[in-house]
PDB file of N, CA, C and O in Angstrom:
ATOM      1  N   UNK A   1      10.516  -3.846  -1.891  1.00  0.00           N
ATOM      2  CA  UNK A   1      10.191  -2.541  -1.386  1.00  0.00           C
ATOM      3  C   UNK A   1      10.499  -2.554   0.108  1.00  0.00           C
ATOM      4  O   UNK A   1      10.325  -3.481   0.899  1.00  0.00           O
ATOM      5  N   UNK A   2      10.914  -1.532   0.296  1.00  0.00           N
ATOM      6  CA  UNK A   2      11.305  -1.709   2.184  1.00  0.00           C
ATOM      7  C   UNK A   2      10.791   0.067   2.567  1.00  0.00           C
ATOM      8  O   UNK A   2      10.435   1.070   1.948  1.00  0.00           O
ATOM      9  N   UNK A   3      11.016  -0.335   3.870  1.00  0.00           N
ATOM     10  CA  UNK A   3      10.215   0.508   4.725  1.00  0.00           C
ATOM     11  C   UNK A   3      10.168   2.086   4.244  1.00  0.00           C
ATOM     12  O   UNK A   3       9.142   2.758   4.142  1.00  0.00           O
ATOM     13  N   UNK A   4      11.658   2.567   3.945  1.00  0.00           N
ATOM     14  CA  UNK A   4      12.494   4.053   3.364  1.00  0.00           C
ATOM     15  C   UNK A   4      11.714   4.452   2.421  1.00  0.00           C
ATOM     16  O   UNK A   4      11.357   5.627   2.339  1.00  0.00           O
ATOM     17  N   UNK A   5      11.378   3.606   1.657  1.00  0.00           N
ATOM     18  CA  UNK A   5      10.421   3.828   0.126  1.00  0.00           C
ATOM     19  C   UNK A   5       9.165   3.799   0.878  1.00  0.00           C
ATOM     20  O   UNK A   5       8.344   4.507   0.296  1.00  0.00           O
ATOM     21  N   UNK A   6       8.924   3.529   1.412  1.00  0.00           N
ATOM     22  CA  UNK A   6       7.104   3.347   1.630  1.00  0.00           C
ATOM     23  C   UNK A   6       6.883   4.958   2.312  1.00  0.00           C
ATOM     24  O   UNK A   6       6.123   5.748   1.751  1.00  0.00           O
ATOM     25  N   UNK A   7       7.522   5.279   3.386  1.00  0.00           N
ATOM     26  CA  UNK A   7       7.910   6.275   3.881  1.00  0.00           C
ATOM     27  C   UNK A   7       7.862   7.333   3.057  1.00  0.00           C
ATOM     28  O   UNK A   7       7.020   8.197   3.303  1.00  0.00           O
ATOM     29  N   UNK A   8       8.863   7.513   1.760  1.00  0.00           N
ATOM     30  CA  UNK A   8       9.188   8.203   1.098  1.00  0.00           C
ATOM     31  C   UNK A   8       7.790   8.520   0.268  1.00  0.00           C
ATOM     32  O   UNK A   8       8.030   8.964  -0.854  1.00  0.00           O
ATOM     33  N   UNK A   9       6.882   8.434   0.465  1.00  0.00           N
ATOM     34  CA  UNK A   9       5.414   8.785  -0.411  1.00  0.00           C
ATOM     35  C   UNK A   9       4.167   8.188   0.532  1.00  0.00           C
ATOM     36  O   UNK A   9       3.311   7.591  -0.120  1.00  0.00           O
ATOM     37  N   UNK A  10       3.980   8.254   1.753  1.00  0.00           N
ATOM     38  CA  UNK A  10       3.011   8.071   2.685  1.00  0.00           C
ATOM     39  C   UNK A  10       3.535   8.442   4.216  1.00  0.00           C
ATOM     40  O   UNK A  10       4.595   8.195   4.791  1.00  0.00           O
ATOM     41  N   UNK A  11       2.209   9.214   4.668  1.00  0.00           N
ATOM     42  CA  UNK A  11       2.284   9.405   5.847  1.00  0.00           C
ATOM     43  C   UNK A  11       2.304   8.550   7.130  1.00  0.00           C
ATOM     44  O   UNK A  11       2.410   7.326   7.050  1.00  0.00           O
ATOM     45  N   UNK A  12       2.195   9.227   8.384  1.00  0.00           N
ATOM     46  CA  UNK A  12       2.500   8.107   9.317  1.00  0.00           C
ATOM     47  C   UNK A  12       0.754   7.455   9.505  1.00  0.00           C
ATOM     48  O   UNK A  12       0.320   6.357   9.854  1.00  0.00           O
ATOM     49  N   UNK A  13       0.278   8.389   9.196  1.00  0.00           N
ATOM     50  CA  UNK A  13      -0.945   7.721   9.235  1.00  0.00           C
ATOM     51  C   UNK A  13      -1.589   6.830   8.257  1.00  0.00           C
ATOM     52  O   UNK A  13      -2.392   5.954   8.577  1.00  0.00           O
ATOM     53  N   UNK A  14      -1.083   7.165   6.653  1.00  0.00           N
ATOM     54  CA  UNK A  14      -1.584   5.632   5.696  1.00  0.00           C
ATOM     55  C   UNK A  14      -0.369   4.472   6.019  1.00  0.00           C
ATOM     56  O   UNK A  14      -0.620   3.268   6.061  1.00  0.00           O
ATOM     57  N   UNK A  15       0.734   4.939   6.198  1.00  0.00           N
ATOM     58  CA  UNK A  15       1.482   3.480   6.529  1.00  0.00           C
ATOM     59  C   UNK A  15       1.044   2.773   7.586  1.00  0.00           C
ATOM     60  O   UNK A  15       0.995   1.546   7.498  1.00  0.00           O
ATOM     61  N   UNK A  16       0.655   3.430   8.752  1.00  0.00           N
ATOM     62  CA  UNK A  16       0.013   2.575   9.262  1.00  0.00           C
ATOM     63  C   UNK A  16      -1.730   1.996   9.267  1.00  0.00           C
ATOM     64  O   UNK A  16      -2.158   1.021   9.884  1.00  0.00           O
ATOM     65  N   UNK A  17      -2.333   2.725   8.583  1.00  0.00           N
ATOM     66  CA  UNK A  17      -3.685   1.825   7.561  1.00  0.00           C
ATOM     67  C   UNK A  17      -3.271   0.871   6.526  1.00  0.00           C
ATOM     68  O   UNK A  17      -3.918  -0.063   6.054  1.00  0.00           O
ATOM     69  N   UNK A  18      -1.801   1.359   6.191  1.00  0.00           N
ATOM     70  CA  UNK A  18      -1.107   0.079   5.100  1.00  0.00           C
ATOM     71  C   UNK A  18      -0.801  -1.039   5.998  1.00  0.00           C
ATOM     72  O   UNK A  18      -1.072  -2.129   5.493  1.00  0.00           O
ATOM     73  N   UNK A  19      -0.153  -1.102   7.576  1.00  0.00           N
ATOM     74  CA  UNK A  19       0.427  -2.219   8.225  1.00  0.00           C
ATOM     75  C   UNK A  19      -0.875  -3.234   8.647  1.00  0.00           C
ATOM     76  O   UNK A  19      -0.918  -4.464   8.684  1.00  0.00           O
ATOM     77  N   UNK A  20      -2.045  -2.095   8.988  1.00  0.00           N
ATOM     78  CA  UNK A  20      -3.088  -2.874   9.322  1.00  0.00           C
ATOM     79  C   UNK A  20      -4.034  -4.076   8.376  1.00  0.00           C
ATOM     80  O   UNK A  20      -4.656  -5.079   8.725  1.00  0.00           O
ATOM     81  N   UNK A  21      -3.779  -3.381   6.938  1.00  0.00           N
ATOM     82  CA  UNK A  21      -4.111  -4.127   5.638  1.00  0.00           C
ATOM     83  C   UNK A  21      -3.493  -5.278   5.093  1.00  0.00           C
ATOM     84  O   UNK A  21      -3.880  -6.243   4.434  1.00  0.00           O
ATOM     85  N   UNK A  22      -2.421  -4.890   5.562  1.00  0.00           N
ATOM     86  CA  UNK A  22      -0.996  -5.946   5.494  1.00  0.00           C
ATOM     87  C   UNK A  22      -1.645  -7.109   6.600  1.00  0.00           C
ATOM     88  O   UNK A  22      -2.079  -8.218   6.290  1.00  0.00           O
ATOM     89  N   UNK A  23      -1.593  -6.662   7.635  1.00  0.00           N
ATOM     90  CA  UNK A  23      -1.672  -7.670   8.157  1.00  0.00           C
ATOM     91  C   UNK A  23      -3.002  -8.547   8.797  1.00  0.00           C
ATOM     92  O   UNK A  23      -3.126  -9.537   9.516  1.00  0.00           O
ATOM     93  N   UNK A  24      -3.946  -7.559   8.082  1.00  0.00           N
ATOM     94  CA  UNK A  24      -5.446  -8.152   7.564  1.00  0.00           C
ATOM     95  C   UNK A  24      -5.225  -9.477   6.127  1.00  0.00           C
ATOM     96  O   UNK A  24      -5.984 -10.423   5.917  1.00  0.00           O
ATOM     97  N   UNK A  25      -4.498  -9.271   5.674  1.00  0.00           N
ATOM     98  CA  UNK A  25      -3.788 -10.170   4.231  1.00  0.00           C
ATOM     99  C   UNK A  25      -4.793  -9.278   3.387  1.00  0.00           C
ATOM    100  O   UNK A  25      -5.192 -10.191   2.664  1.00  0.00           O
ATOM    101  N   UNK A  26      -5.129  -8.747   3.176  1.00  0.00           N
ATOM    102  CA  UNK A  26      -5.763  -7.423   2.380  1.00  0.00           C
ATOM    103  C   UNK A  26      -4.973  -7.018   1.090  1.00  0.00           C
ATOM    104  O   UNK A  26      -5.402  -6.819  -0.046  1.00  0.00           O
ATOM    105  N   UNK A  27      -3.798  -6.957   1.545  1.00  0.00           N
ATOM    106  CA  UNK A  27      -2.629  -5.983   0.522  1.00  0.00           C
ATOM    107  C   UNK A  27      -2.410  -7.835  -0.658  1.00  0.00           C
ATOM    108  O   UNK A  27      -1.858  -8.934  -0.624  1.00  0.00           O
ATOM    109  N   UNK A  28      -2.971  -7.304  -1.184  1.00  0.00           N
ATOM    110  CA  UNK A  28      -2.312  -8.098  -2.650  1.00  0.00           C
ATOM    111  C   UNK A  28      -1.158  -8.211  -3.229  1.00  0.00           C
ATOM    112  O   UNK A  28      -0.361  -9.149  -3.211  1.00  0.00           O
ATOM    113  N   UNK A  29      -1.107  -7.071  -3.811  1.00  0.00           N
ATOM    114  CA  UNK A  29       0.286  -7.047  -4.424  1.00  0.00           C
ATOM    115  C   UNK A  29       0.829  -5.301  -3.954  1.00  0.00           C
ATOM    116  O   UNK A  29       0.055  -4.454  -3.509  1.00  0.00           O
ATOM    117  N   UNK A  30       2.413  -5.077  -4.208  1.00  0.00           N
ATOM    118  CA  UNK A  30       2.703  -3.625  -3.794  1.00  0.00           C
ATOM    119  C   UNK A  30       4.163  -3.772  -4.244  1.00  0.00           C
ATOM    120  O   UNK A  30       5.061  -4.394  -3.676  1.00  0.00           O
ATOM    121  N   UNK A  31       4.229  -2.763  -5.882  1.00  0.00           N
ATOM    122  CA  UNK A  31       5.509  -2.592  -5.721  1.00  0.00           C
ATOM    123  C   UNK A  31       5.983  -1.474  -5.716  1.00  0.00           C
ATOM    124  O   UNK A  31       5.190  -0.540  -5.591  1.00  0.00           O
ATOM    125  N   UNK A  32       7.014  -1.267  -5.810  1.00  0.00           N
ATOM    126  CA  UNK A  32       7.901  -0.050  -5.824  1.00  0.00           C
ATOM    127  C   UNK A  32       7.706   0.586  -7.377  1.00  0.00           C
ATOM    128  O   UNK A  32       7.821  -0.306  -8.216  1.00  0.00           O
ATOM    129  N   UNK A  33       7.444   1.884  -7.945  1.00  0.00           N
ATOM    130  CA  UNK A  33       7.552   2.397  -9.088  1.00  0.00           C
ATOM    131  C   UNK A  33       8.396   3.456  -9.360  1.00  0.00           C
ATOM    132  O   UNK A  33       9.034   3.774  -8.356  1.00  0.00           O
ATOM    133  N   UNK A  34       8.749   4.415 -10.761  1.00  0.00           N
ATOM    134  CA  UNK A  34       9.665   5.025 -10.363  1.00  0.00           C
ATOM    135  C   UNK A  34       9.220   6.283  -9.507  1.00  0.00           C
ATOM    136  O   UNK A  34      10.099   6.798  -8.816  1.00  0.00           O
ATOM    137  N   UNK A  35       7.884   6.858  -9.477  1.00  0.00           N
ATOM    138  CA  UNK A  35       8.023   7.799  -8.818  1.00  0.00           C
ATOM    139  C   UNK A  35       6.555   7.495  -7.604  1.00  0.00           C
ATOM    140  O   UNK A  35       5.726   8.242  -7.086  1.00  0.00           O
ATOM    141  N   UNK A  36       6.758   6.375  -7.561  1.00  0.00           N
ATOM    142  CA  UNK A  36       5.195   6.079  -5.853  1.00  0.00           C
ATOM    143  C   UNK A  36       5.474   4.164  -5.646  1.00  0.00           C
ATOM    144  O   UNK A  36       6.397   3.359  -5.523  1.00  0.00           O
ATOM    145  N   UNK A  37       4.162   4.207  -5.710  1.00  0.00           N
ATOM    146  CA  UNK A  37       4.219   2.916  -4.720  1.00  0.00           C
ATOM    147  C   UNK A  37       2.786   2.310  -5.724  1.00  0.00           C
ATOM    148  O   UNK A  37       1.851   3.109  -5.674  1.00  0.00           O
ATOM    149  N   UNK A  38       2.620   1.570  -6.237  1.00  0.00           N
ATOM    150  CA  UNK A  38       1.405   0.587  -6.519  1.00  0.00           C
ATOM    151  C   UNK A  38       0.914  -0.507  -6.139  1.00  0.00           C
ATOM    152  O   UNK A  38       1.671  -1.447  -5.895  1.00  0.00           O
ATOM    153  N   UNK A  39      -0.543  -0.638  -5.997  1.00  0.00           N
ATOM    154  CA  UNK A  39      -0.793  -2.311  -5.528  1.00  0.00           C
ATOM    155  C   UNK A  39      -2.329  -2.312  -5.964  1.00  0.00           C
ATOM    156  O   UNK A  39      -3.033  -1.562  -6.640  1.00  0.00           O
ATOM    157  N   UNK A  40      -2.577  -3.859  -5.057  1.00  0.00           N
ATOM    158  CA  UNK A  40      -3.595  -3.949  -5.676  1.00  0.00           C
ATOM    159  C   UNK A  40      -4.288  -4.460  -3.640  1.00  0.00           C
ATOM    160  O   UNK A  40      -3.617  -5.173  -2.894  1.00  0.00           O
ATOM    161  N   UNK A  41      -5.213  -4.051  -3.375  1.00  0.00           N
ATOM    162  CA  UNK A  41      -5.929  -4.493  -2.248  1.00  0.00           C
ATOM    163  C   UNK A  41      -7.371  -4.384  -2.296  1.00  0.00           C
ATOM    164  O   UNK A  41      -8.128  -3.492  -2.679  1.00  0.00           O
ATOM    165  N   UNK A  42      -7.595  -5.879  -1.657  1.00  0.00           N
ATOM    166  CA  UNK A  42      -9.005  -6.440  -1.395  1.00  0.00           C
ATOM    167  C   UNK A  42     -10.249  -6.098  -0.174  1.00  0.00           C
ATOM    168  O   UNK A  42     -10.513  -6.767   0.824  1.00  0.00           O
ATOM    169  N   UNK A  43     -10.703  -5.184  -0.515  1.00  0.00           N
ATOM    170  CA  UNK A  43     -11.109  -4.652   0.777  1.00  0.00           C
ATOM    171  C   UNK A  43     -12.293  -5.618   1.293  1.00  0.00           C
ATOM    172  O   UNK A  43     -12.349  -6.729   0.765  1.00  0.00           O
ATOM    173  N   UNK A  44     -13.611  -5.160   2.663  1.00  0.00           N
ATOM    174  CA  UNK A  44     -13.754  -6.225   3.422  1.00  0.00           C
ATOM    175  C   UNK A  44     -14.425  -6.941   2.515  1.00  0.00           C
ATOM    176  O   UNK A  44     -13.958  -8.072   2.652  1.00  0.00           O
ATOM    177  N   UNK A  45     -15.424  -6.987   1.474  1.00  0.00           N
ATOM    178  CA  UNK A  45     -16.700  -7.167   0.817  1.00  0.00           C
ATOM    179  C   UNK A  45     -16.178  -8.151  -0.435  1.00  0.00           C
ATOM    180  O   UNK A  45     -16.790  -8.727  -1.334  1.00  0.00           O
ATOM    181  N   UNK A  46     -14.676  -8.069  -0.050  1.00  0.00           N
ATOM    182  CA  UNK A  46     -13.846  -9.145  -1.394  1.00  0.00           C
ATOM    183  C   UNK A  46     -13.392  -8.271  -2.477  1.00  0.00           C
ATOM    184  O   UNK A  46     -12.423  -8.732  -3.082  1.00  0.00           O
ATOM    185  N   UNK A  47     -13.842  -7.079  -2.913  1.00  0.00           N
ATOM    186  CA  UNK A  47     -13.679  -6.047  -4.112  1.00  0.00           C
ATOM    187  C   UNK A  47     -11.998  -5.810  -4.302  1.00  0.00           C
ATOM    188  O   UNK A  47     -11.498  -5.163  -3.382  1.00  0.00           O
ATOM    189  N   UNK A  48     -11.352  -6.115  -5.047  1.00  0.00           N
ATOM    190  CA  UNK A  48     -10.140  -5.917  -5.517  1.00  0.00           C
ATOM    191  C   UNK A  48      -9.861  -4.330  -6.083  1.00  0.00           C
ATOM    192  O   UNK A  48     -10.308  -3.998  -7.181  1.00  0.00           O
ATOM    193  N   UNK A  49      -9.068  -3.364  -5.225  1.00  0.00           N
ATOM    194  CA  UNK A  49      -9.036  -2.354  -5.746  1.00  0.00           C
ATOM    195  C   UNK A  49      -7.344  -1.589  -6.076  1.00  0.00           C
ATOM    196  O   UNK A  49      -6.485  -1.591  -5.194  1.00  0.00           O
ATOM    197  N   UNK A  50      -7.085  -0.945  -7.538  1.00  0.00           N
ATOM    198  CA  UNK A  50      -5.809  -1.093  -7.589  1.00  0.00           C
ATOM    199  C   UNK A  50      -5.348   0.400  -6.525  1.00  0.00           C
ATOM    200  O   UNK A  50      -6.268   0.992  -5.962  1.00  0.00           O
ATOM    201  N   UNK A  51      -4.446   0.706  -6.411  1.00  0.00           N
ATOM    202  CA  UNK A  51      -4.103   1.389  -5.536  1.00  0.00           C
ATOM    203  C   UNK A  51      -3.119   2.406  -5.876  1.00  0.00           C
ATOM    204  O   UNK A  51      -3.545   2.516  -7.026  1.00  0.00           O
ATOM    205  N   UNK A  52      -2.150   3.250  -5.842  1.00  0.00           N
ATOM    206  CA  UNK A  52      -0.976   4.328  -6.222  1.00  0.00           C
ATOM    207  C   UNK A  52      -0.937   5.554  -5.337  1.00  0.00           C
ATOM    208  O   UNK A  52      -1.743   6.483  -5.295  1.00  0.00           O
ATOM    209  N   UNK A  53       0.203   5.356  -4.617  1.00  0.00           N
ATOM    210  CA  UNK A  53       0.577   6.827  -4.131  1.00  0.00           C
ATOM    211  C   UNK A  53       2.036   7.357  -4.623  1.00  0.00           C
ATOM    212  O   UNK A  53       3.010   6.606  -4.564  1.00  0.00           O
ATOM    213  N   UNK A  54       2.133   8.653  -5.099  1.00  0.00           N
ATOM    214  CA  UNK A  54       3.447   8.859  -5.385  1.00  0.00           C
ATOM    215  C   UNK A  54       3.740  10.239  -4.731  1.00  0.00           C
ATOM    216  O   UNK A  54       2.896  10.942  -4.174  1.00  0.00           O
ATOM    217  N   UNK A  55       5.172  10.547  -4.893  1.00  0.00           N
ATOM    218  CA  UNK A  55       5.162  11.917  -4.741  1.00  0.00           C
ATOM    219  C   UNK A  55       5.046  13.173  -5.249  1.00  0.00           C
ATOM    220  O   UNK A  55       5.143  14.151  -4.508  1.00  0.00           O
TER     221      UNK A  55
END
């Protein structure tokens, strides 16, 4: 998944709550689907939550 796609179904403001998660190691998994984005992230308390934004 690269940046164009992430873009392409999130604003400037969740991509960057996504970079901050990212680089909290938060973001689990995240792939590309055919029409959004899925994952799975661990928020602070340890809770694994799955995730989807599309357009």
């Amino acid at each position: 998944m690269d940046e164009k796609t992430v873009h392409a179904f999130a604003d400037d403001t969740e991509v960057t709550e996504g970079r901050t998660l990212l680089a909290d190691g938060a973001v689990i998994e995240a792939e590309g689907e055919q029409r959004g984005v899925s994952g799975l992230v661990r928020d602070g308390s340890g809770v694994t939550c799955g995730v989807w934004c599309r357009s």
